[in-house]
Backbone atoms as SQL, in Angstrom:
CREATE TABLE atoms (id INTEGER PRIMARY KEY, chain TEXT, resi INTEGER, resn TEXT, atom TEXT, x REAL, y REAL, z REAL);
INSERT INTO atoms VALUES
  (1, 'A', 1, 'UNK', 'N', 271.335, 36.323, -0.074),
  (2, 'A', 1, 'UNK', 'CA', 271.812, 36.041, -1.418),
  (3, 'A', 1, 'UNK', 'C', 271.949, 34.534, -1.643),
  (4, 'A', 2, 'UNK', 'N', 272.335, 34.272, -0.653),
  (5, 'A', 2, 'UNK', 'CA', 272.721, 32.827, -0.570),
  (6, 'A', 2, 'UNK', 'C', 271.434, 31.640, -0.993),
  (7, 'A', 3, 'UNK', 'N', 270.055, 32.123, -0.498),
  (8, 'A', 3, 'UNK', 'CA', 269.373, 31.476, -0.431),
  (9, 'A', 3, 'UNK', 'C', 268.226, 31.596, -1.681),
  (10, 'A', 4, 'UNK', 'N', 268.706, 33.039, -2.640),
  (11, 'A', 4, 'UNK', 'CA', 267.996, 33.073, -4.084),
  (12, 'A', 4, 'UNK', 'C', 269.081, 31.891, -4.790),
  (13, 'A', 5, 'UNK', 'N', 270.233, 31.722, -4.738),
  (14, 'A', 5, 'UNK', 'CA', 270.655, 30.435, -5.260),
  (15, 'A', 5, 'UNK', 'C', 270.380, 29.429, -5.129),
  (16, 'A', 6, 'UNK', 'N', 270.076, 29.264, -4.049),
  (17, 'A', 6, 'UNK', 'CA', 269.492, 27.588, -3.315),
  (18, 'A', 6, 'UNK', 'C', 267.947, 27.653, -4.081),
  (19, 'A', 7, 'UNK', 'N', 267.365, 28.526, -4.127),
  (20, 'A', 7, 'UNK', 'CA', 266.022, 28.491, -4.383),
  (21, 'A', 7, 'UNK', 'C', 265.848, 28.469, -6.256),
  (22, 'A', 8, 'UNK', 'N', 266.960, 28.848, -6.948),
  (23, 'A', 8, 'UNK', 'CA', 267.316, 28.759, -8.261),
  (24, 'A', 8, 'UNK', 'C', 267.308, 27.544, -8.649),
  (25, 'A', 9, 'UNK', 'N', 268.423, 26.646, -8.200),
  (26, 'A', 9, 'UNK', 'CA', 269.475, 25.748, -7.507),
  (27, 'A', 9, 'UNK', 'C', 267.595, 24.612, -7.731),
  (28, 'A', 10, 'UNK', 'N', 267.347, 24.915, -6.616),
  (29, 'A', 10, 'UNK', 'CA', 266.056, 24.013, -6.568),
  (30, 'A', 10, 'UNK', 'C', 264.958, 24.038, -7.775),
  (31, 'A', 11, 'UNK', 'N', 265.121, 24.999, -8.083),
  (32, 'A', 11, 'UNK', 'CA', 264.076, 25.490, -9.540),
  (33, 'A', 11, 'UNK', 'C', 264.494, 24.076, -11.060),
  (34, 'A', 12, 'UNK', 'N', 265.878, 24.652, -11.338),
  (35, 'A', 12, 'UNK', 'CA', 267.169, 23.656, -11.792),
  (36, 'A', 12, 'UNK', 'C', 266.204, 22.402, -11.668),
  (37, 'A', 13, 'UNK', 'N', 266.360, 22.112, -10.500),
  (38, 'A', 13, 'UNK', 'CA', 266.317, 20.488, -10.457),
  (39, 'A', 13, 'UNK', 'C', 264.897, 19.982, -10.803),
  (40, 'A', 14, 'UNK', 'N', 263.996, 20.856, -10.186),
  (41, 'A', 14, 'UNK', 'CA', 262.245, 20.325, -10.845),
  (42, 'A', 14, 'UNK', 'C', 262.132, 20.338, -11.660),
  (43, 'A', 15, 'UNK', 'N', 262.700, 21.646, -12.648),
  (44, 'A', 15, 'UNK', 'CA', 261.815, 21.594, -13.922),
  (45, 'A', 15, 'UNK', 'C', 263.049, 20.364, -14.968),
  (46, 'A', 16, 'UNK', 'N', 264.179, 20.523, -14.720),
  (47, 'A', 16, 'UNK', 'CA', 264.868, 18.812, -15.612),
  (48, 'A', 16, 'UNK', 'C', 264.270, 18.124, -15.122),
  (49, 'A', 17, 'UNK', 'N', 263.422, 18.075, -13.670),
  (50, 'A', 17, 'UNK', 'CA', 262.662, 16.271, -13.278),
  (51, 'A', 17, 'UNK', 'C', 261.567, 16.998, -14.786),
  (52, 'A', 18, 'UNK', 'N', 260.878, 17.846, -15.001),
  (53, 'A', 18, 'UNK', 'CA', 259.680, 18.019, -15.879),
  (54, 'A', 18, 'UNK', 'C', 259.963, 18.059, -16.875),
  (55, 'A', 19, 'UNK', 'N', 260.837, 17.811, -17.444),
  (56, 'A', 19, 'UNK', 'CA', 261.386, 17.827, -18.965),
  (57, 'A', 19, 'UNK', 'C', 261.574, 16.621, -19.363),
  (58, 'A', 20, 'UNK', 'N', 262.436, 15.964, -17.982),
  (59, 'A', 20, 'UNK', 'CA', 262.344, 14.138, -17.996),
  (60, 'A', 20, 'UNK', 'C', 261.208, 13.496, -18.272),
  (61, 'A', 21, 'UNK', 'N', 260.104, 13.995, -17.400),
  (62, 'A', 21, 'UNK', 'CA', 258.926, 13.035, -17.196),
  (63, 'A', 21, 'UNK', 'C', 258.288, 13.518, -18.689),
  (64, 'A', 22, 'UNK', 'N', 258.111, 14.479, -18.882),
  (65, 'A', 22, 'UNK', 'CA', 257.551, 14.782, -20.628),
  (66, 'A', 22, 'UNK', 'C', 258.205, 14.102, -21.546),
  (67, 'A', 23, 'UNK', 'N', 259.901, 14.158, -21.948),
  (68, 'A', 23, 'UNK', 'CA', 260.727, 13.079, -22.612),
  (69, 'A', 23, 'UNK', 'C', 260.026, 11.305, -22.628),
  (70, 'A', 24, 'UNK', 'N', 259.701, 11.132, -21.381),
  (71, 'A', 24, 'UNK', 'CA', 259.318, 9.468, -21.086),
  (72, 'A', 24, 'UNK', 'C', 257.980, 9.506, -21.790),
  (73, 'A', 25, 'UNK', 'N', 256.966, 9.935, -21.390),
  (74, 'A', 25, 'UNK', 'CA', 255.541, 10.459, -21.848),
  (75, 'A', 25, 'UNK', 'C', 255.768, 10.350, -23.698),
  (76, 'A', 26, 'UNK', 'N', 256.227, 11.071, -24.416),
  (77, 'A', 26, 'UNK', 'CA', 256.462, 11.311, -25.316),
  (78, 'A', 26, 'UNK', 'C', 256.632, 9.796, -25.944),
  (79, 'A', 27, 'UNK', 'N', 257.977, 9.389, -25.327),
  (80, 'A', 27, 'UNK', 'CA', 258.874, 8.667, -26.058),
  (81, 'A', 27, 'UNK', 'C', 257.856, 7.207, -25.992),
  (82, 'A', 28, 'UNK', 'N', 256.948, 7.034, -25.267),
  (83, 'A', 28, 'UNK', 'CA', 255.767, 6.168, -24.980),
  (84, 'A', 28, 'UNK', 'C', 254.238, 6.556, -25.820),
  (85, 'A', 29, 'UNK', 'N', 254.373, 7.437, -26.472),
  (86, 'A', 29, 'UNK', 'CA', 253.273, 7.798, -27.298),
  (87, 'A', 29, 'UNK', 'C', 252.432, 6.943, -27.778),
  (88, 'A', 30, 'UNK', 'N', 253.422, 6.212, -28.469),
  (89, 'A', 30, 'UNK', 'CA', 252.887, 5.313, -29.224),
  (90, 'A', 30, 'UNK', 'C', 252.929, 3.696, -29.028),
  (91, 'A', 31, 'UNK', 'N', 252.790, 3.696, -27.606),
  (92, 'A', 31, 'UNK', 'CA', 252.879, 2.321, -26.401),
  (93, 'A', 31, 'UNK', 'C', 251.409, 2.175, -26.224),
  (94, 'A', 32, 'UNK', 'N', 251.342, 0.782, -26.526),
  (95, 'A', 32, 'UNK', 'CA', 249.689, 0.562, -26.319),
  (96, 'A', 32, 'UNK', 'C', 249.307, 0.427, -24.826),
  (97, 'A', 33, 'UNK', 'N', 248.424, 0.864, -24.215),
  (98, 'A', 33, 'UNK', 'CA', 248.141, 0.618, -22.129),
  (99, 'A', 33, 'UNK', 'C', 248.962, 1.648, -21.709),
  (100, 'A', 34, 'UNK', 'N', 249.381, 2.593, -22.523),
  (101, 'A', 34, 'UNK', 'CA', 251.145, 3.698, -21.345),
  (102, 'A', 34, 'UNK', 'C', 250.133, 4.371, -20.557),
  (103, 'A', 35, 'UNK', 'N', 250.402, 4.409, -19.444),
  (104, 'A', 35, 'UNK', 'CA', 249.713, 5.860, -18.945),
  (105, 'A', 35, 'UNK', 'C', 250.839, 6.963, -18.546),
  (106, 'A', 36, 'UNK', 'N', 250.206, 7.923, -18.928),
  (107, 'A', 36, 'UNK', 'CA', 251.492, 9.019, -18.945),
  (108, 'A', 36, 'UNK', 'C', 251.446, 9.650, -17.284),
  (109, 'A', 37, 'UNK', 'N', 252.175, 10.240, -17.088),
  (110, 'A', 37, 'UNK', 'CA', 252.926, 10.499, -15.924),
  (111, 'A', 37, 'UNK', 'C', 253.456, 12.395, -16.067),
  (112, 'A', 38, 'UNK', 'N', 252.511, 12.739, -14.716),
  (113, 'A', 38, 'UNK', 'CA', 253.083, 14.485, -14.841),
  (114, 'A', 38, 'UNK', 'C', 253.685, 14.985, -13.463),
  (115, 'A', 39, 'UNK', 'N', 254.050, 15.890, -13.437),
  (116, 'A', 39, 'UNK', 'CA', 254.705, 16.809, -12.442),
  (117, 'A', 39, 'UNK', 'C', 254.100, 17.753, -11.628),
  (118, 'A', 40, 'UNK', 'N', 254.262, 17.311, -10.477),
  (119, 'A', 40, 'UNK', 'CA', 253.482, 18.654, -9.516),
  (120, 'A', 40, 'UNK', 'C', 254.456, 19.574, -8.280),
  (121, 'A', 41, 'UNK', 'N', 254.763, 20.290, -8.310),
  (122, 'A', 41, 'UNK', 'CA', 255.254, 21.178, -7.755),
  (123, 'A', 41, 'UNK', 'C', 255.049, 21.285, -6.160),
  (124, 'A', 42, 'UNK', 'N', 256.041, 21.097, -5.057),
  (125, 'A', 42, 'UNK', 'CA', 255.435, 21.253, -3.506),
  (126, 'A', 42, 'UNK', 'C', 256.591, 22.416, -3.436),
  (127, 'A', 43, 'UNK', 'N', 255.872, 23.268, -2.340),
  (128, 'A', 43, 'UNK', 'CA', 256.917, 24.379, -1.945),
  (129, 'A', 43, 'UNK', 'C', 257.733, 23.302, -0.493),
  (130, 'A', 44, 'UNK', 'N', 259.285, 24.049, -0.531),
  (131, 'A', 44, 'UNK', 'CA', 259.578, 23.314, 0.496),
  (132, 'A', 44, 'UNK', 'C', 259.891, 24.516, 1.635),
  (133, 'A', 45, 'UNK', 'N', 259.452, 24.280, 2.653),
  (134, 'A', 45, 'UNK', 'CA', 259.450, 25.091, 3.914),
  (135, 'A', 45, 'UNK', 'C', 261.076, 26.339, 3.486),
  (136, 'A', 46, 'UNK', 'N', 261.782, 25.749, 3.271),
  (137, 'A', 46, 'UNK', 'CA', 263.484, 26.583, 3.829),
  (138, 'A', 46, 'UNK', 'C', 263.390, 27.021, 2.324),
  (139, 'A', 47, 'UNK', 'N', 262.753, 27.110, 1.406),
  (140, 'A', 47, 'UNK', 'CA', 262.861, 28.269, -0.181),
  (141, 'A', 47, 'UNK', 'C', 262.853, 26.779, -0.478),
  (142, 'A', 48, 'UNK', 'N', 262.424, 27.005, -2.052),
  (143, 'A', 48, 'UNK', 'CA', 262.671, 26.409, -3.465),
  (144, 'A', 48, 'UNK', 'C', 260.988, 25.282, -3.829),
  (145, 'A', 49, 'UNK', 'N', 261.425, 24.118, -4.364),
  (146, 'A', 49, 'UNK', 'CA', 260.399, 23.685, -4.739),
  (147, 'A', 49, 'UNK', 'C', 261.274, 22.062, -4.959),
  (148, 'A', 50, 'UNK', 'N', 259.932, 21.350, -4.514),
  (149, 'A', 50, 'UNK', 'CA', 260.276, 19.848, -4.517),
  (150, 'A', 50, 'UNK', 'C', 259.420, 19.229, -5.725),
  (151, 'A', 51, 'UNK', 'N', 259.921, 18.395, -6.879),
  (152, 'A', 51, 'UNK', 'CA', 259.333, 17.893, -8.113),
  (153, 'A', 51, 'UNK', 'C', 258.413, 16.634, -7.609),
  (154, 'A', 52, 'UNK', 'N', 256.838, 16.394, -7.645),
  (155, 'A', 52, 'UNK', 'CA', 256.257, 14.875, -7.443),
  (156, 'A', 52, 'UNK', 'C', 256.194, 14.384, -8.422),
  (157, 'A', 53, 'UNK', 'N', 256.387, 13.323, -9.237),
  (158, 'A', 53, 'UNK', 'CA', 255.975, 12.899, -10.142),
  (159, 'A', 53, 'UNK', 'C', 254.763, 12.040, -9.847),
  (160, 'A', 54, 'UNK', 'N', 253.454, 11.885, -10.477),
  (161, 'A', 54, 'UNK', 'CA', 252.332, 11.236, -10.654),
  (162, 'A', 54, 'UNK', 'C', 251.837, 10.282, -11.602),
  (163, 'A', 55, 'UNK', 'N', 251.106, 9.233, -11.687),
  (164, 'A', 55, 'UNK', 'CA', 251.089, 8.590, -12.718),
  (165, 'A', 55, 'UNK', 'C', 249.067, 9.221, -12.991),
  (166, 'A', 56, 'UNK', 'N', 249.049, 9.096, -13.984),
  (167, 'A', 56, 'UNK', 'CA', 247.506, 9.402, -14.179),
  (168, 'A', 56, 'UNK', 'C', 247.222, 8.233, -14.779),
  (169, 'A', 57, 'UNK', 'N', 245.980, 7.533, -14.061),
  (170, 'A', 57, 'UNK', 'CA', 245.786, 6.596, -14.721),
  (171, 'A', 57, 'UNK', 'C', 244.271, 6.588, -15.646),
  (172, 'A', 58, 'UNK', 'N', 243.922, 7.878, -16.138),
  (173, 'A', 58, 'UNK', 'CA', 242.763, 7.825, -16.855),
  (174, 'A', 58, 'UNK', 'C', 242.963, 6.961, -18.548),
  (175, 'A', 59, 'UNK', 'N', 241.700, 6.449, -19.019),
  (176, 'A', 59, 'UNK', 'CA', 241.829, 5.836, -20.025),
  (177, 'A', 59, 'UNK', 'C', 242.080, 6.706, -21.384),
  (178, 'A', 60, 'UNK', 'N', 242.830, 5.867, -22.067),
  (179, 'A', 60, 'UNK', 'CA', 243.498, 6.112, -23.234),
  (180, 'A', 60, 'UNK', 'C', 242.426, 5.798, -24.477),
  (181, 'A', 61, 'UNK', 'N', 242.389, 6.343, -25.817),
  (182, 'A', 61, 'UNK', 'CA', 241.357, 6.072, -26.320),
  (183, 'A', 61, 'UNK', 'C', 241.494, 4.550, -26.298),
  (184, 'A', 62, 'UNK', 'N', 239.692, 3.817, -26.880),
  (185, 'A', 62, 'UNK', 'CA', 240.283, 2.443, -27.380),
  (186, 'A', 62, 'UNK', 'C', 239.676, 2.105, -28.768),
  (187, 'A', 63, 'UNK', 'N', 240.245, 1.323, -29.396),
  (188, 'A', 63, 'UNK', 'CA', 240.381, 1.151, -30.935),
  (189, 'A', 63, 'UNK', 'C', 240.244, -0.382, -31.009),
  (190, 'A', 64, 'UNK', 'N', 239.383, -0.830, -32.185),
  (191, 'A', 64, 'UNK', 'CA', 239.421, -1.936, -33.043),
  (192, 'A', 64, 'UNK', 'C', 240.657, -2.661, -33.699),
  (193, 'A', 65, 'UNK', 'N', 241.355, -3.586, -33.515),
  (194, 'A', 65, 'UNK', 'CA', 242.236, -4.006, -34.015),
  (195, 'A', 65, 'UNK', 'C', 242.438, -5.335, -34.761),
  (196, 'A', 66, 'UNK', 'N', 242.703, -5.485, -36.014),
  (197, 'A', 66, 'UNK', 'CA', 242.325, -6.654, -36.523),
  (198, 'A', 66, 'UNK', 'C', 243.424, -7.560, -36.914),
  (199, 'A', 67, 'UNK', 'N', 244.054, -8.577, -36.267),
  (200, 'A', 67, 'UNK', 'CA', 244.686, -9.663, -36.225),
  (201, 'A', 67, 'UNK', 'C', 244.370, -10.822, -36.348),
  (202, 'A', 68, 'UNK', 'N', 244.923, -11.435, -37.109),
  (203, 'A', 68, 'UNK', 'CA', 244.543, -12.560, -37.968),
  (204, 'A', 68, 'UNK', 'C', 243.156, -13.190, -37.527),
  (205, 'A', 69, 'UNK', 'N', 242.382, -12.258, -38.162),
  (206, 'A', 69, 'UNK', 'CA', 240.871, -12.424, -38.557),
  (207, 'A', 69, 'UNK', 'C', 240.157, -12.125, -37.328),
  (208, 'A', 70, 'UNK', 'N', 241.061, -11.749, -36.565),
  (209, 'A', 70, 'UNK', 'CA', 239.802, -11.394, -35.128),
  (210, 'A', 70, 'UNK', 'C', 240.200, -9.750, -34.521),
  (211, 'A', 71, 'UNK', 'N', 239.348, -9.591, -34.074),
  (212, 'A', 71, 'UNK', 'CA', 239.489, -8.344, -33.529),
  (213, 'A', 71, 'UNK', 'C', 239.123, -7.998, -32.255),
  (214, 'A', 72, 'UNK', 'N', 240.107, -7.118, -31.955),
  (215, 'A', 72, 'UNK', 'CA', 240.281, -6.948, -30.335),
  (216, 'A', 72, 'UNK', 'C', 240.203, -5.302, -30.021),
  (217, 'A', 73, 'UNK', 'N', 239.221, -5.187, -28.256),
  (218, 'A', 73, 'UNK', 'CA', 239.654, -3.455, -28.642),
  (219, 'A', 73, 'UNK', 'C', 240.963, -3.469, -28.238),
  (220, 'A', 74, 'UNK', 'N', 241.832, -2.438, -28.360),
  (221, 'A', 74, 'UNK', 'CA', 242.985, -1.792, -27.634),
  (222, 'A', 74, 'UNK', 'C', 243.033, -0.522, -26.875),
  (223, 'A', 75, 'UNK', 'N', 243.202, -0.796, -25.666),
  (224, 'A', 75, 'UNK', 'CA', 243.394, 0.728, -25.237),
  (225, 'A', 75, 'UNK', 'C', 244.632, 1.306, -25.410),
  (226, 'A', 76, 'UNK', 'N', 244.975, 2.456, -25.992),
  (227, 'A', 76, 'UNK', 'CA', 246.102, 3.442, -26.520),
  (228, 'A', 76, 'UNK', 'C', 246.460, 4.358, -25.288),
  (229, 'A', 77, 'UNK', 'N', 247.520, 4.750, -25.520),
  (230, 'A', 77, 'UNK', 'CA', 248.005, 5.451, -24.716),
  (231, 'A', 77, 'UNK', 'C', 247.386, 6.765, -24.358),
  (232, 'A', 78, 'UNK', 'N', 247.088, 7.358, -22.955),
  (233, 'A', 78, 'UNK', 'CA', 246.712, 8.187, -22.865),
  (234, 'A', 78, 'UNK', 'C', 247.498, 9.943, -23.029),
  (235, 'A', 79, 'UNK', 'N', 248.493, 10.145, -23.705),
  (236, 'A', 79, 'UNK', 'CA', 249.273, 10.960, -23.931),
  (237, 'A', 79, 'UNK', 'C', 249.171, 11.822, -25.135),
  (238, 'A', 80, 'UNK', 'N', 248.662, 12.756, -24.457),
  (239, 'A', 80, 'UNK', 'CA', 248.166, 13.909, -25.521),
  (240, 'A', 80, 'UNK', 'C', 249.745, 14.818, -26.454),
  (241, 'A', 81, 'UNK', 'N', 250.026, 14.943, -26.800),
  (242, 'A', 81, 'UNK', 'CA', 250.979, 15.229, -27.731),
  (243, 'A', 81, 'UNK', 'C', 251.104, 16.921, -27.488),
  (244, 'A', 82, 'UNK', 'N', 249.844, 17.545, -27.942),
  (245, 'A', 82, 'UNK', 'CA', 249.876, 18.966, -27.727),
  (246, 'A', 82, 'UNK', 'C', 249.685, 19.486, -26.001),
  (247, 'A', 83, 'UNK', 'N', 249.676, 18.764, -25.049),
  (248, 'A', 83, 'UNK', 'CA', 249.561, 19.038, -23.748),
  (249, 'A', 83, 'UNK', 'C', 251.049, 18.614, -23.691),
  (250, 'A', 84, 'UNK', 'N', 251.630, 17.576, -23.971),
  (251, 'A', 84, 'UNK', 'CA', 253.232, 17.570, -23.440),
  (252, 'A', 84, 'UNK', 'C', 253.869, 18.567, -24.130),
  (253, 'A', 85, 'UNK', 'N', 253.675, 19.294, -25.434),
  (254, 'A', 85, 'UNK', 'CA', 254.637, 20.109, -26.002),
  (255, 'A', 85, 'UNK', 'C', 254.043, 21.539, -25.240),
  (256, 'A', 86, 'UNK', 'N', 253.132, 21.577, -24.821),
  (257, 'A', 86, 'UNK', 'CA', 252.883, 23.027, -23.834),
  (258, 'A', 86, 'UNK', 'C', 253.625, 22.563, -22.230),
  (259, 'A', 87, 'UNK', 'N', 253.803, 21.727, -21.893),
  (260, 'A', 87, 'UNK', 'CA', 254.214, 21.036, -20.664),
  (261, 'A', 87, 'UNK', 'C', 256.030, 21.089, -20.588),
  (262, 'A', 88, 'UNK', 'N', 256.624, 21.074, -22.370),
  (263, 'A', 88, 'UNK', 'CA', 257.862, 20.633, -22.213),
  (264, 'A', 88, 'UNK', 'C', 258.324, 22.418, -22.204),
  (265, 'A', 89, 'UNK', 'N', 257.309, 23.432, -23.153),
  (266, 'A', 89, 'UNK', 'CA', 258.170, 24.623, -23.023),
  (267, 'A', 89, 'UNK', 'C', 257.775, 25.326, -21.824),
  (268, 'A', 90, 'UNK', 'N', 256.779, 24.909, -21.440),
  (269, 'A', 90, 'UNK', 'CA', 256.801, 26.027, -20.085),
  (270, 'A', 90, 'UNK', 'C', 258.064, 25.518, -19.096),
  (271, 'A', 91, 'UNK', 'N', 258.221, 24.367, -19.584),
  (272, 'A', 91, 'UNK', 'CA', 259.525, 23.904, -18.131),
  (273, 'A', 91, 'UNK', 'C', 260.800, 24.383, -18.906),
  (274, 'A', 92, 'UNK', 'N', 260.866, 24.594, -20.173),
  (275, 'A', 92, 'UNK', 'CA', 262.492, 25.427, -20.610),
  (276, 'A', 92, 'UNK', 'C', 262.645, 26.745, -20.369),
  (277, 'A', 93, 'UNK', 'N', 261.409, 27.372, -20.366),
  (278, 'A', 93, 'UNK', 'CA', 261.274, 28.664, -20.271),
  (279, 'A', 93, 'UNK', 'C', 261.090, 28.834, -18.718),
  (280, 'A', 94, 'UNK', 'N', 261.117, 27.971, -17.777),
  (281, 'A', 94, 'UNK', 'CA', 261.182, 28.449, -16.196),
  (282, 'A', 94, 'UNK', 'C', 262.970, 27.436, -15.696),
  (283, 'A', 95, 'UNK', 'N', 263.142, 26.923, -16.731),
  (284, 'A', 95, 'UNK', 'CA', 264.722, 26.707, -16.560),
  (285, 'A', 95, 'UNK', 'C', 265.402, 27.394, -17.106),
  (286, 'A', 96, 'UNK', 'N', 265.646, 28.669, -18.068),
  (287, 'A', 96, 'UNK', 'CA', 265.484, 29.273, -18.364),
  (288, 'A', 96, 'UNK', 'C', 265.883, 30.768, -17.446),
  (289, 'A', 97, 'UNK', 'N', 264.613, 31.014, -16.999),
  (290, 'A', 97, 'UNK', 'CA', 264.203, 31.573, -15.894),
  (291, 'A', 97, 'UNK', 'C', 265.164, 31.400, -14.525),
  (292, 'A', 98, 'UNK', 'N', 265.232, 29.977, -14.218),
  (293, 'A', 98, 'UNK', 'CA', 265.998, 29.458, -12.481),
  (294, 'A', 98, 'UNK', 'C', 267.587, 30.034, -12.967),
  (295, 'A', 99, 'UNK', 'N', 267.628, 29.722, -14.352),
  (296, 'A', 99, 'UNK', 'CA', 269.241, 29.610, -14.712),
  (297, 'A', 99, 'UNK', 'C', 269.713, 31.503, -14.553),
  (298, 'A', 100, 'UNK', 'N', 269.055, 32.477, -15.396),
  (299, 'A', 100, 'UNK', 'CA', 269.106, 33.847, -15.333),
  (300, 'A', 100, 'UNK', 'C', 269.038, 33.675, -13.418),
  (301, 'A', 101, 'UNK', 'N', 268.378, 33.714, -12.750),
  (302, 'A', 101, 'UNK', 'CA', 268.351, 34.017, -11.336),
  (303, 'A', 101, 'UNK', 'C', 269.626, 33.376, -10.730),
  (304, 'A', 102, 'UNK', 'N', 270.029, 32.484, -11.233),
  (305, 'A', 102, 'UNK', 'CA', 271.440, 32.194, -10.768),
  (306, 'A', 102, 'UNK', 'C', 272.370, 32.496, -10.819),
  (307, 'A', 103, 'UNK', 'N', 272.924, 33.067, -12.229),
  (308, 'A', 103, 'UNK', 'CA', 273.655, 33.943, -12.635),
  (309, 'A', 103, 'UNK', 'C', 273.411, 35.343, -11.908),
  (310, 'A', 104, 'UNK', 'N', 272.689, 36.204, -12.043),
  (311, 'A', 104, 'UNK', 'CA', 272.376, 37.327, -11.342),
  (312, 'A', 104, 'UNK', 'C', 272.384, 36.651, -9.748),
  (313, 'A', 105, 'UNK', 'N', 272.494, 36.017, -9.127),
  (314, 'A', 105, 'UNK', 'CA', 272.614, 35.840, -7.530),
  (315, 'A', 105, 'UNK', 'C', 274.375, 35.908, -7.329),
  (316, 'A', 106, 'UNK', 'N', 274.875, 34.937, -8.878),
  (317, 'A', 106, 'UNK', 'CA', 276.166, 34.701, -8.466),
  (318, 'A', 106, 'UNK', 'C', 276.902, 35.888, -8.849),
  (319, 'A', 107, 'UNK', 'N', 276.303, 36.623, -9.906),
  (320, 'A', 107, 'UNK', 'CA', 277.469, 38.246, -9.882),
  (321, 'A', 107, 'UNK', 'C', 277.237, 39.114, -8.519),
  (322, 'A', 108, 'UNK', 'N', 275.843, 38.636, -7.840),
  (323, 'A', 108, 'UNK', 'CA', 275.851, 39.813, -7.024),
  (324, 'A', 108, 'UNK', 'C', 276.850, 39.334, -5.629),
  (325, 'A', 109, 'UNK', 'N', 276.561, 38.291, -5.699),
  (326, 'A', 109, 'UNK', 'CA', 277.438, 37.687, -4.572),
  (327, 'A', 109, 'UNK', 'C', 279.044, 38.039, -5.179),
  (328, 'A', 110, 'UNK', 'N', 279.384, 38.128, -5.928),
  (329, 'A', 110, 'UNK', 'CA', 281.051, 38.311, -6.620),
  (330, 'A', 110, 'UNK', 'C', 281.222, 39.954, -6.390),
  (331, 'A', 111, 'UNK', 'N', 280.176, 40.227, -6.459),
  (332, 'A', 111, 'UNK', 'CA', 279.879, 42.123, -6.309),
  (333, 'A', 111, 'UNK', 'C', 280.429, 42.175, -4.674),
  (334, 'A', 112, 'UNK', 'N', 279.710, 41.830, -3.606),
  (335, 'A', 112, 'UNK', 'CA', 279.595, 41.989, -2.630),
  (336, 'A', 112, 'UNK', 'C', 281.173, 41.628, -2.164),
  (337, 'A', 113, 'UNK', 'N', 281.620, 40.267, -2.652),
  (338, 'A', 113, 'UNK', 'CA', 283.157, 40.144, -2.025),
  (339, 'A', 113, 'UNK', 'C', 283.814, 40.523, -2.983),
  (340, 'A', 114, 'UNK', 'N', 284.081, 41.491, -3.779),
  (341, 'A', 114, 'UNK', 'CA', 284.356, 42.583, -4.097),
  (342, 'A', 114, 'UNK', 'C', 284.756, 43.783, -3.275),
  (343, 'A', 115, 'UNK', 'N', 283.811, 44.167, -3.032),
  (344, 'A', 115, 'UNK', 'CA', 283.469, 45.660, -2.310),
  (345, 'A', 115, 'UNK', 'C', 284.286, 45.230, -0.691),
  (346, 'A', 116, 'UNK', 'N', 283.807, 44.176, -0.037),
  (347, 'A', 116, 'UNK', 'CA', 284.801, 43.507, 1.470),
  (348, 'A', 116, 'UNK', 'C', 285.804, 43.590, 1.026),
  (349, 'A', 117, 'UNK', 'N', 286.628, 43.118, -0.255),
  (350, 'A', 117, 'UNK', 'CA', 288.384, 43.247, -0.320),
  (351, 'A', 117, 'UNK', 'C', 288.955, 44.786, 0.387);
């Protein structure tokens, strides 16, 4: 029992690192050169899951820009908008998810020293 909490417990903590790193991504949208940054998932030996964060450094579109009479390209940020908003709910909906498994670990554990009284 102990260790569907820990493994909840660990769930918890990756997917707020994946909600973070989408928040930053986002909030950089509209940063000229950003490269956005995602989340990859490692299992850890004893239950649960360890959050990597990555930087991707593929190019961002680039655009014409015209300042006082000259023009320059710019490369834009590479941060797709509709990939972070599929990125931000799958991580509420598996926090979500860690949070229900926690609750149900912790009644059953309250069940069990229960029944020992």
């Amino acid at each position: 029992m102990i260790s569907a909490i820990h493994t909840a417990l660990s769930g918890l903590t990756a997917f707020s690192k994946q909600i973070e790193v989408v928040a930053h991504n986002v909030a950089n949208v509209n940063t000229d050169g950003f490269k956005k940054s995602g989340t990859e998932f490692v299992e850890i030996p004893s239950g649960g899951v360890l959050p990597v964060v990555e930087k991707d450094d593929s190019s961002g579109p680039a655009v014409l820009r015209n300042s006082t009479g000259n023009q320059t390209m710019v490369e834009l940020s590479n941060v797709d908008l509709g990939e972070e908003t599929v990125q931000q709910i799958a991580a509420q909906r598996s926090l979500e998810a860690n949070l229900q498994t926690l609750r149900t670990g912790d009644a059953l554990l309250g069940s069990i020293l229960d029944i020992r009284k």
